[in-house]
Each structure stands twice: as structure tokens, then as C-alpha cells.
N, C-alpha and C positions, 0 to 999 in steps of 0.2 A: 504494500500500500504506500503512497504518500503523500504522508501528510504533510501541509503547508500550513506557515502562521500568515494570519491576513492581516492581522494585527496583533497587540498586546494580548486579545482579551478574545480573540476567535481564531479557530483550529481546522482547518479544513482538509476534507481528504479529497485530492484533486481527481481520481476518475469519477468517483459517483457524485462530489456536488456535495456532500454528508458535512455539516459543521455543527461543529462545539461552540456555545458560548462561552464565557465564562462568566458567570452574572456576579457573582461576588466570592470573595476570600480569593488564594492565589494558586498557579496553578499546581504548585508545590502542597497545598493543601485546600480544595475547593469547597467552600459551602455548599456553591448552588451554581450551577450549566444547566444549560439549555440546547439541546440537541436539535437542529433546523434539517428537517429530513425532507424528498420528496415524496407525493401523494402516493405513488403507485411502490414504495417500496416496502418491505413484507418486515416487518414485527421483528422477526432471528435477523435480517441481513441489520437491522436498525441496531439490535443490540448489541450484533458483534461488532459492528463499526465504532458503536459507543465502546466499549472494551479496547478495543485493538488503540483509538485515541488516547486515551487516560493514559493505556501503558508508553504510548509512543513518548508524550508528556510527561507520564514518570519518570524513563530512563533519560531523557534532557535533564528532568531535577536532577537526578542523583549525578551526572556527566557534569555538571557545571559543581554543583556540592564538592565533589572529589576533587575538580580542577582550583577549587578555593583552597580548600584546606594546605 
């Protein structure tokens, strides 16, 4: 998959269209996203795509984490 930042605060996965928002807290730790899907796509393809973002997003936290320390 790849994912794209469109910005600070939205996450997009570039063949399907699939975006993350991120409505509030950080990506390192999210309150509340908001997933912008289209009409016609099925329930599993929604939630794996929500899955497959968060970790893509994870492993950046933890990559920049490490490059701090």
C-alpha cells in the first residue's frame, strides 16, 4: 500500500482514495480519526485499510522516536 500525508492531520492511501483524519490528540497517540471512505467500498476492505494506516503511522512514530533518542 501507500500511504501518503496530505497534510499534518490526514493520511491517505493513494490507490483506493481511503483517508484518515486525525481529528484530535497526535498521531503518536490518537483520540479521535475519522476514516473518509468511498460509497461503494465493503465494511473488511474499510477496516483493513483503517488497520494497515494506524500501523503505517505507528512504525513512523516509533522511526523518528529511535532517531531522537
Amino acid at each position: 500500500m501507500d500511504w501518503r500525508f496530505i497534510d499534518n492531520d490526514t493520511l491517505q492511501e493513494y490507490d483506493t482514495g481511503y483517508v484518515i483524519q486525525l481529528i484530535s490528540g497526535t498521531w503518536f497517540n490518537p483520540k479521535e480519526i475519522r476514516p473518509i471512505v468511498s460509497a461503494d467500498m465493503s465494511f473488511h476492505r474499510q477496516a483493513q485499510l483503517l488497520r494497515c494506516g494506524l500501523e503505517y503511522v505507528g512504525e513512523l512514530c516509533s522511526s523518528k522516536e529511535a532517531n531522537v533518542s
